[in-house]
Z-matrix of the N, CA and C atoms (Angstrom, degrees):
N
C 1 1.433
C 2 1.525 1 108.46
N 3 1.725 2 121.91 1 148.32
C 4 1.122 3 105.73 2 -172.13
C 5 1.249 4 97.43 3 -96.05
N 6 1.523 5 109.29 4 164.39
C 7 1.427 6 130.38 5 -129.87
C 8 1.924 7 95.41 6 -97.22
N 9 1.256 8 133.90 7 -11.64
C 10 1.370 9 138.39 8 154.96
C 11 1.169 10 115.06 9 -58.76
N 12 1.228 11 109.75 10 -45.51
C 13 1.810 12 131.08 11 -165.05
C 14 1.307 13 104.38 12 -79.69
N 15 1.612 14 125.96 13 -31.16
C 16 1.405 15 144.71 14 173.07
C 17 1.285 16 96.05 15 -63.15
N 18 1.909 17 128.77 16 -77.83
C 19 1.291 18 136.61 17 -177.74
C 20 1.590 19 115.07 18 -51.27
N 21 1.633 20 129.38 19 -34.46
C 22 1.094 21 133.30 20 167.64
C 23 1.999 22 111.05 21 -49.95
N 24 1.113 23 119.41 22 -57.54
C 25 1.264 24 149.14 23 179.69
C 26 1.097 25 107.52 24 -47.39
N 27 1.623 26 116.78 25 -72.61
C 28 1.818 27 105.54 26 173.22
C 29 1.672 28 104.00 27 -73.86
N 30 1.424 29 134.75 28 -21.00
C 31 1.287 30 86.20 29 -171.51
C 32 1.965 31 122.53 30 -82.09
N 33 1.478 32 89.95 31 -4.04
C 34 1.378 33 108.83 32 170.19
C 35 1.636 34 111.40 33 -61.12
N 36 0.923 35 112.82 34 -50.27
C 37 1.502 36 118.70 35 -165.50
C 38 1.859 37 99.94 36 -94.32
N 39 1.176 38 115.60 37 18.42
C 40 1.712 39 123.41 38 155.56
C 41 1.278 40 96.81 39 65.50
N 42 1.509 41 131.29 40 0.74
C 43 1.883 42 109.82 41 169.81
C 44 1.137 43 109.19 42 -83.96
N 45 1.486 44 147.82 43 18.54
C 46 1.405 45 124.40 44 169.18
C 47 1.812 46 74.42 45 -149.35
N 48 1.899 47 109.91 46 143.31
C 49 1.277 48 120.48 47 153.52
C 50 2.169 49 123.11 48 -79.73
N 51 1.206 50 123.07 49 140.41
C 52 1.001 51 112.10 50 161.88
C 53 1.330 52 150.12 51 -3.22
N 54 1.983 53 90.55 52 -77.10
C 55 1.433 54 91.56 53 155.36
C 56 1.524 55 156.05 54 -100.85
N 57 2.078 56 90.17 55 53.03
C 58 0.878 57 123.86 56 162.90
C 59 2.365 58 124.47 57 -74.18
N 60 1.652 59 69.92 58 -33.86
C 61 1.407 60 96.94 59 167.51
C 62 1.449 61 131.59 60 -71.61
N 63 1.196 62 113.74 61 -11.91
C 64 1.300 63 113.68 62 -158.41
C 65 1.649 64 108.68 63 -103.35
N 66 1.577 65 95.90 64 159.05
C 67 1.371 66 106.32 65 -155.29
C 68 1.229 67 116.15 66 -61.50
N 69 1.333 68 142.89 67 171.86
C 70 2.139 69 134.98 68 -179.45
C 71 1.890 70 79.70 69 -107.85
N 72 0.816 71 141.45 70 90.89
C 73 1.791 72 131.94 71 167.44
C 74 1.713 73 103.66 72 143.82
N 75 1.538 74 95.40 73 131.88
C 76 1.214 75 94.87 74 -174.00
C 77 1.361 76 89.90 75 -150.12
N 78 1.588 77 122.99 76 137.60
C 79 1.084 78 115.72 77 163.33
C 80 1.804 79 134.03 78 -93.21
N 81 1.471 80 119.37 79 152.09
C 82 1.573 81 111.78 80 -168.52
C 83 1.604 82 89.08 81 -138.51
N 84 1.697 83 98.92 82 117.05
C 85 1.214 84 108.04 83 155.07
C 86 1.540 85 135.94 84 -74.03
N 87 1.034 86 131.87 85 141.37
C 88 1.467 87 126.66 86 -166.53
C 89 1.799 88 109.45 87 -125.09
N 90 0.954 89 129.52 88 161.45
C 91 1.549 90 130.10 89 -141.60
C 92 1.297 91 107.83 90 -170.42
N 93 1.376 92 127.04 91 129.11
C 94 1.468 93 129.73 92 166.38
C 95 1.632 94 97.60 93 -151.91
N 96 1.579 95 96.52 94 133.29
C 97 1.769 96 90.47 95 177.95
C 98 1.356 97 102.86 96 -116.12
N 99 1.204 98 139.04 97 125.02
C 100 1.741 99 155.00 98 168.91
C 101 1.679 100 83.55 99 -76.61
N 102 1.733 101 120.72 100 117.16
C 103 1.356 102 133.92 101 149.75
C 104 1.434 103 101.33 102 -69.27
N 105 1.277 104 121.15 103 152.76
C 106 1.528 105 134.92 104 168.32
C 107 1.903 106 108.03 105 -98.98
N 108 1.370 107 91.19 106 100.23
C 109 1.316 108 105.40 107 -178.55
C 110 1.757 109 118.47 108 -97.58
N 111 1.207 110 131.34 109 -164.99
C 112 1.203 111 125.68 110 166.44
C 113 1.886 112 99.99 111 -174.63
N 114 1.120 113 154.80 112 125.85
C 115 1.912 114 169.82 113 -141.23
C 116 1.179 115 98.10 114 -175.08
N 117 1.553 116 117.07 115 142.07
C 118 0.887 117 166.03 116 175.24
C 119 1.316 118 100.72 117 -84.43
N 120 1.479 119 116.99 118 117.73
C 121 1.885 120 131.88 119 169.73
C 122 1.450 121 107.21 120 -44.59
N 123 1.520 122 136.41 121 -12.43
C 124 0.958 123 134.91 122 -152.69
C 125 1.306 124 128.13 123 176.91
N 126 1.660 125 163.96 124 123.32
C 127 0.731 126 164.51 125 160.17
C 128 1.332 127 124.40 126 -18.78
N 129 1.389 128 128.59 127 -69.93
C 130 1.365 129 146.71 128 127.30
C 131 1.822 130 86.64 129 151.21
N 132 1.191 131 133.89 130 -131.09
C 133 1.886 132 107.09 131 -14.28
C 134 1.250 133 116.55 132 -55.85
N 135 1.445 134 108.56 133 160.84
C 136 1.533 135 117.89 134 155.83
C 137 1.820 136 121.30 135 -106.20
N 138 1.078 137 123.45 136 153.20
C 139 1.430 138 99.33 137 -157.44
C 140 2.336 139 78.80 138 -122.28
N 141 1.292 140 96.29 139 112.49
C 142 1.325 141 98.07 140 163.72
C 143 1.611 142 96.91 141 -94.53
N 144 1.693 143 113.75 142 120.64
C 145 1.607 144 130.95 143 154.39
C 146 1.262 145 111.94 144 -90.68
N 147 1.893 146 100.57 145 141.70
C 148 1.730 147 94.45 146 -168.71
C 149 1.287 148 91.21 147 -144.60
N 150 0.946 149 100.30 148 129.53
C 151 1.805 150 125.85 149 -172.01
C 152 1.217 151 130.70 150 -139.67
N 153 1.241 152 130.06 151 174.76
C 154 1.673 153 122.79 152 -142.24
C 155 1.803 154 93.34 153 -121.00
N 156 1.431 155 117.68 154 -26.36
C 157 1.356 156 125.32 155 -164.70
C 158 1.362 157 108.07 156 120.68
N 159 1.698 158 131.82 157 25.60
C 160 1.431 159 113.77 158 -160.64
C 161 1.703 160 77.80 159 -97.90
N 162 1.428 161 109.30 160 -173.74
C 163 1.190 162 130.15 161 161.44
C 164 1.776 163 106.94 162 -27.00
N 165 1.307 164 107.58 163 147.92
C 166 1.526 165 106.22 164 -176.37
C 167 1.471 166 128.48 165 28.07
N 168 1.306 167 125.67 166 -151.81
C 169 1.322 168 130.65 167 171.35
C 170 1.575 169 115.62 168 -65.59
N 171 1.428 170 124.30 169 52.10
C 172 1.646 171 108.07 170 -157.88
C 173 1.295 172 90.13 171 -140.27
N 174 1.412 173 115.15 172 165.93
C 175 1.578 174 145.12 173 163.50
C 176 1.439 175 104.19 174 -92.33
N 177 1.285 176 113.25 175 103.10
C 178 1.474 177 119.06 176 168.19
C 179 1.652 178 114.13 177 -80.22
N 180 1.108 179 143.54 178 140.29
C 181 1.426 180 120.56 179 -157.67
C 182 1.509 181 82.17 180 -112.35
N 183 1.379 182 135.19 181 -26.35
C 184 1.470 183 120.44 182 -177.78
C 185 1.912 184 119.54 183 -76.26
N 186 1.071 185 109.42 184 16.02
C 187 1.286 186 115.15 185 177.16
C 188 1.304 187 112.67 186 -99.71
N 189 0.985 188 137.02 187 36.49
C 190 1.642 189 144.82 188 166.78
C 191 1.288 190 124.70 189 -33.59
N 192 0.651 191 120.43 190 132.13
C 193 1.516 192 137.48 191 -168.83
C 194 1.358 193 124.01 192 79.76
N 195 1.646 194 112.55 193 10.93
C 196 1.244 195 124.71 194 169.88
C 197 1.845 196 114.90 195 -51.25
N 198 1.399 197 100.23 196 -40.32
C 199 1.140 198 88.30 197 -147.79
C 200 1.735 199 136.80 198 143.05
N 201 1.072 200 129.52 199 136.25
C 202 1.636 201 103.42 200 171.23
C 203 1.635 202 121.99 201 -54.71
N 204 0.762 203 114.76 202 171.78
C 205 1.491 204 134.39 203 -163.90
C 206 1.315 205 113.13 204 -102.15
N 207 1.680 206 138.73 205 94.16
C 208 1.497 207 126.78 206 -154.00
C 209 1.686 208 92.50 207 -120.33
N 210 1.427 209 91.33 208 158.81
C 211 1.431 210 100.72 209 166.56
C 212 1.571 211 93.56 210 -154.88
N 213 1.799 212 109.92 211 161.82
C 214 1.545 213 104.07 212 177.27
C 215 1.713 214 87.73 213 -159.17
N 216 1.786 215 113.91 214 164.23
C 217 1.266 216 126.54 215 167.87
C 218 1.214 217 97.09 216 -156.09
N 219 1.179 218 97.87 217 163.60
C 220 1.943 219 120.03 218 -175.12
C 221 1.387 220 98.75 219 -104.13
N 222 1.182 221 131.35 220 135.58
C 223 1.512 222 146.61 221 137.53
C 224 1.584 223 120.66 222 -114.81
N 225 1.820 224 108.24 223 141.38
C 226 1.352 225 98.07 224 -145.28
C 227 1.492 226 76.66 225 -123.45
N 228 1.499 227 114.96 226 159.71
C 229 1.082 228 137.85 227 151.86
C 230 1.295 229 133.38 228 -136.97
N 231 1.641 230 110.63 229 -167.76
C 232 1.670 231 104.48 230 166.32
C 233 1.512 232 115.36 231 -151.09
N 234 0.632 233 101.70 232 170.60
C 235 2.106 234 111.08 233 -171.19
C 236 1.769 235 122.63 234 -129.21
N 237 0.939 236 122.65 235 133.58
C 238 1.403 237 107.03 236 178.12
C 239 1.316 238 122.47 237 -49.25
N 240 1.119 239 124.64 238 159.36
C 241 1.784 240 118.50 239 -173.51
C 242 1.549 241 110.13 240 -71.89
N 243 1.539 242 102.92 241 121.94
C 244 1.702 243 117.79 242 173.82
C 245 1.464 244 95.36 243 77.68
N 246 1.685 245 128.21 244 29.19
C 247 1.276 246 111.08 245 162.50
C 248 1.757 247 106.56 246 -115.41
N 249 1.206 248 124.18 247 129.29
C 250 1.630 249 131.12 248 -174.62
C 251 1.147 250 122.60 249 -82.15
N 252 1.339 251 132.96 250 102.58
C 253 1.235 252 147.70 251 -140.47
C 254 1.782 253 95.35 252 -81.88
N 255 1.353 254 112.64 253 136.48
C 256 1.767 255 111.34 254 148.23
C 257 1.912 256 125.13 255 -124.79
N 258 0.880 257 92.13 256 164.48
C 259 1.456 258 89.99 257 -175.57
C 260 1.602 259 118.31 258 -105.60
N 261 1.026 260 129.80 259 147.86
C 262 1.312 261 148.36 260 149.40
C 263 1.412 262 138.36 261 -65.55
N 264 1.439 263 150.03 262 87.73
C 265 1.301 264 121.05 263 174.25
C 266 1.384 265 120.29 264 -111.37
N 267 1.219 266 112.99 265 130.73
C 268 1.658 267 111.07 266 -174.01
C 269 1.622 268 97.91 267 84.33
N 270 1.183 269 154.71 268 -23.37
C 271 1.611 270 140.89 269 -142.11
C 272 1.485 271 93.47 270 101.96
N 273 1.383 272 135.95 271 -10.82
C 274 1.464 273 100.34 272 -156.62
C 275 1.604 274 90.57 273 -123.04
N 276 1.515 275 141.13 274 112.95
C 277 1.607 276 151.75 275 120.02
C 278 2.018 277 101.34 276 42.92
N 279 1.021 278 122.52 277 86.96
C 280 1.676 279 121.86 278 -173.10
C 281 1.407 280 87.25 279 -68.24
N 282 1.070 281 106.37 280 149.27
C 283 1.613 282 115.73 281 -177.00
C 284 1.981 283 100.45 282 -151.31
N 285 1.074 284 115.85 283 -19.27
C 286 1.746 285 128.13 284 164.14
C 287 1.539 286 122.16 285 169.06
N 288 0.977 287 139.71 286 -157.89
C 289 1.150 288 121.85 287 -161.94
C 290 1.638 289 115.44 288 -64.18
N 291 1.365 290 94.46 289 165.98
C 292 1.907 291 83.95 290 -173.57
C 293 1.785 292 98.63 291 -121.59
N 294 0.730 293 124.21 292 162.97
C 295 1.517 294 124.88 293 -162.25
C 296 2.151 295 84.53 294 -114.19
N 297 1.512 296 127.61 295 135.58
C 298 0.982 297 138.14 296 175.51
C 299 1.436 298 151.16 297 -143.63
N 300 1.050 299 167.61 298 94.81
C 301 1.355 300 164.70 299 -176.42
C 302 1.226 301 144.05 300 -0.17
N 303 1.115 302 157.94 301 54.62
C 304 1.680 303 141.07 302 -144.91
C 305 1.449 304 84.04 303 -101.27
N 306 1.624 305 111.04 304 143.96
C 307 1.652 306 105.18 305 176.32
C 308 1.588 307 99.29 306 -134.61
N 309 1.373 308 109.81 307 163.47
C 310 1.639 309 109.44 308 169.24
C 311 1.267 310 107.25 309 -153.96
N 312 1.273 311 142.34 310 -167.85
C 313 1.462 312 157.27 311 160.35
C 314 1.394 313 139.68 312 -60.17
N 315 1.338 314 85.29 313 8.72
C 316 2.137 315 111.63 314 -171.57
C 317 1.561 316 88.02 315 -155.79
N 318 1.351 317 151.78 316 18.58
C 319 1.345 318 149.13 317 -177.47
C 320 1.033 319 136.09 318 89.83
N 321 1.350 320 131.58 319 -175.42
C 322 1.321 321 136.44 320 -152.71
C 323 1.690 322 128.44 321 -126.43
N 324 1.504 323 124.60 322 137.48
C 325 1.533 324 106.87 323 -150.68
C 326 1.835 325 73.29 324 -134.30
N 327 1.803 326 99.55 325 139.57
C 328 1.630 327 117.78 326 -166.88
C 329 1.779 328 104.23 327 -92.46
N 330 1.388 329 118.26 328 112.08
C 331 1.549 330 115.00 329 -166.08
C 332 1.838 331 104.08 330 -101.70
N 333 1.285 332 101.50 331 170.44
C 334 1.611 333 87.57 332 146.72
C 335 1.516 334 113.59 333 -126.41
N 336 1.311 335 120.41 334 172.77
C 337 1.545 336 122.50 335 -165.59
C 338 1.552 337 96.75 336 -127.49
N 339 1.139 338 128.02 337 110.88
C 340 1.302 339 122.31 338 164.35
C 341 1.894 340 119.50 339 -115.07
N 342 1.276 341 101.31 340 148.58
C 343 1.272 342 97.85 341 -174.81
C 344 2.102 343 105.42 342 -119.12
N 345 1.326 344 108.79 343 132.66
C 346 1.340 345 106.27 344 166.50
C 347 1.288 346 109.04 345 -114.22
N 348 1.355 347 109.17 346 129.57
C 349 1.957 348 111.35 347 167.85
C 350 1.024 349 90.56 348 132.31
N 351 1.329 350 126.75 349 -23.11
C 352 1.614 351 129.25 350 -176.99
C 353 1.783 352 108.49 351 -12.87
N 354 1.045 353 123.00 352 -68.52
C 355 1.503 354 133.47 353 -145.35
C 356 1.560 355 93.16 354 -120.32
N 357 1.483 356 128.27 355 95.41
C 358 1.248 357 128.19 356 177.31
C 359 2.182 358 103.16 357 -136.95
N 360 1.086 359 86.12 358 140.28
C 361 1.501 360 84.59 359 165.62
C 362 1.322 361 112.46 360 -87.95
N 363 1.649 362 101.69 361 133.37
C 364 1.581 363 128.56 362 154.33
C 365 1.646 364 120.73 363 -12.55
N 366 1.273 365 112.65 364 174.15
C 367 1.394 366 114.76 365 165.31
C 368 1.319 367 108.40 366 170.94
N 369 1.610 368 105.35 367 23.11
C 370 1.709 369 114.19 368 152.25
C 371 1.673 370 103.53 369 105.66
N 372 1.201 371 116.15 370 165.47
C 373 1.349 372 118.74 371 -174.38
C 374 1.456 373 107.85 372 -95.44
N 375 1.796 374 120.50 373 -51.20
C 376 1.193 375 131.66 374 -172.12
C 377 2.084 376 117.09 375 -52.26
N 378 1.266 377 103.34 376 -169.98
C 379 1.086 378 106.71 377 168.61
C 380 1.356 379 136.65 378 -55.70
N 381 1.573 380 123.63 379 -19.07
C 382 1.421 381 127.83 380 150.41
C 383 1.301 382 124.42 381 -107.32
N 384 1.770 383 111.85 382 38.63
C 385 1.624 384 119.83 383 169.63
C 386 2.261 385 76.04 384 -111.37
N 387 1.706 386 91.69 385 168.68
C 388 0.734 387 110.83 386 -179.59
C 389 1.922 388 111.94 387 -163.76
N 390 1.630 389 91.92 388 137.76
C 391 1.535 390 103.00 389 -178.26
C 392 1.359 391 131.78 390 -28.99
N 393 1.661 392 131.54 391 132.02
C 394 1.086 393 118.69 392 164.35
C 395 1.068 394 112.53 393 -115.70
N 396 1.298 395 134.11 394 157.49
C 397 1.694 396 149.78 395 -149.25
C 398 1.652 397 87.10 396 -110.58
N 399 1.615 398 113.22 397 120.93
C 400 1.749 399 128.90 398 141.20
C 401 1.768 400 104.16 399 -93.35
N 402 1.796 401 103.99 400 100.48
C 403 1.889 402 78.05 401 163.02
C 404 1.403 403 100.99 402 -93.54
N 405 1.581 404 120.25 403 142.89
C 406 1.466 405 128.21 404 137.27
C 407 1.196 406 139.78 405 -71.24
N 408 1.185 407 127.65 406 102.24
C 409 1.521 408 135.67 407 174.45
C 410 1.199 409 104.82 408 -101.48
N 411 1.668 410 92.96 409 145.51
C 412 1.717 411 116.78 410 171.44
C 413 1.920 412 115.07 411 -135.91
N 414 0.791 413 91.61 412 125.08
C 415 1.739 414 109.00 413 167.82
C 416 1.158 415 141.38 414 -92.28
N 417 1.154 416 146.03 415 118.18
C 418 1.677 417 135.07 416 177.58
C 419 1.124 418 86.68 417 -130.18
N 420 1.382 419 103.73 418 128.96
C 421 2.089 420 124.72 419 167.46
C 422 1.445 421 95.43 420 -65.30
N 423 1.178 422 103.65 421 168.35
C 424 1.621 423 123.22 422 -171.91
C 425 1.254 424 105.04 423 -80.76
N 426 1.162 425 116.89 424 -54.63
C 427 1.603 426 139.98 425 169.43
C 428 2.057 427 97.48 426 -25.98
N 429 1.153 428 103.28 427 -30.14
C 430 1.706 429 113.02 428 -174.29
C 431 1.445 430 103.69 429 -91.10
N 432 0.687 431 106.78 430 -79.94
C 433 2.096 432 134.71 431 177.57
C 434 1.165 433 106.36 432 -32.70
N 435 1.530 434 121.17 433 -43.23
C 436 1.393 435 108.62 434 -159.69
C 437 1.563 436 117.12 435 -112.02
N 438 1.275 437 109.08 436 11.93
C 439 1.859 438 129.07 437 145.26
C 440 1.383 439 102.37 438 -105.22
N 441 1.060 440 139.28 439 14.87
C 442 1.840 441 113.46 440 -175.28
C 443 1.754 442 98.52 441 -98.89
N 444 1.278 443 104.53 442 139.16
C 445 1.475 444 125.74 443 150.30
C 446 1.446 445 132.20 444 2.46
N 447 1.595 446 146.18 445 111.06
C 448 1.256 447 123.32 446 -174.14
C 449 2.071 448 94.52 447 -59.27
N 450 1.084 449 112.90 448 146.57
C 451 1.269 450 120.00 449 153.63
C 452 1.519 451 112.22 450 145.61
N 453 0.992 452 120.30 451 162.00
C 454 1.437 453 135.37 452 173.66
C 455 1.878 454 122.51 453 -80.20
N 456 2.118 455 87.08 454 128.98
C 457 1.454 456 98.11 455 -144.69
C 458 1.342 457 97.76 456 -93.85
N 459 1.414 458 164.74 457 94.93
C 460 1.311 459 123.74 458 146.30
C 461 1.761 460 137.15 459 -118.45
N 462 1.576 461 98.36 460 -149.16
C 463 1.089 462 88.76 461 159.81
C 464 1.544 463 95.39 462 168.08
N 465 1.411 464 122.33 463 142.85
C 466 1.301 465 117.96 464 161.32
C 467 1.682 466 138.59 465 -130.10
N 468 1.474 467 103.66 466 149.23
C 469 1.165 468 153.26 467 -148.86
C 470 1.323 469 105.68 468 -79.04
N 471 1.456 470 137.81 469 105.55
C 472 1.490 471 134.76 470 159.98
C 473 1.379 472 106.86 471 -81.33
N 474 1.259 473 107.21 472 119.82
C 475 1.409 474 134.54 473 172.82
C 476 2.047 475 107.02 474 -92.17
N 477 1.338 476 115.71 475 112.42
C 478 1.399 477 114.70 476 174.28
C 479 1.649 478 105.73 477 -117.96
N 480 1.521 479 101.89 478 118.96
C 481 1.634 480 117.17 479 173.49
C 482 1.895 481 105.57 480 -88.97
N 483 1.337 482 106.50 481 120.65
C 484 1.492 483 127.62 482 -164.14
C 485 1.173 484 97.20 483 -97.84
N 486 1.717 485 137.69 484 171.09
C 487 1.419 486 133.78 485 136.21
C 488 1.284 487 91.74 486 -93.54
């Protein structure tokens, strides 16, 4: 008799239980998923100052022919390992420089905002991940700077780190 039809048979007729039948080996798959993340060391703000070369941190407007007016800061982050970070500015995907606003109480001078480091691969959060550098730079042409208003310009900038 075949040997199902045998096991069908007694377990019908209650002399042998089921899991009498059952197999000695079972296999168990096991699973962990690492999301590809990317955070910021810090909240900030960071204050990029952009200046022409006058005295201290300032835009002297009588120095003409200097030049545009630069300022830059580093913000550091990190990414999961082998995941490639992008950036955000304002809500909107940085893709190259962004053309922008500085405003004050006597008016407004048109900058650009550029970001380098934007797009870097990860290398983990723990003790063998290690920091990557966002610098922010900003520009105002002279052509801007050197009619604008005595007073203080700003405005700030949400920066979003993507995987």
């Amino acid at each position: 008799m075949n040997r199902n039809l045998l096991a069908v048979a007694l377990i019908a007729s209650g002399l042998i239980a089921p899991a009498a039948l059952a197999q000695g080996t079972h296999t168990v798959n096991v699973q962990a998923v690492v999301i590809g993340t990317c955070k910021f060391n810090s909240a900030g703000p960071t204050l990029v100052n952009v200046t022409n070369g006058g005295a201290g941190s300032t835009i002297d407007p009588s120095l003409t022919g200097a030049g545009a007016a630069v300022g830059s800061a580093n913000i550091t982050f990190r990414c999961t390992a082998n995941t490639t970070s992008s950036m955000d500015v304002a809500g909107v995907p940085y893709a190259g420089p962004v053309a922008r606003t500085l405003t004050s109480g006597s008016g407004s001078m048109g900058y650009t905002l550029t970001l380098t480091g934007a797009a870097q691969p990860g290398t983990g959060f723990g003790a063998g991940g290690s920091d990557l550098t966002l610098a922010v730079g900003a520009s105002i042409a002279e052509v801007v700077w050197s009619v604008a208003a005595a007073d203080t310009y700003t405005e700030s900038v949400v920066l979003t780190v993507n995987p």
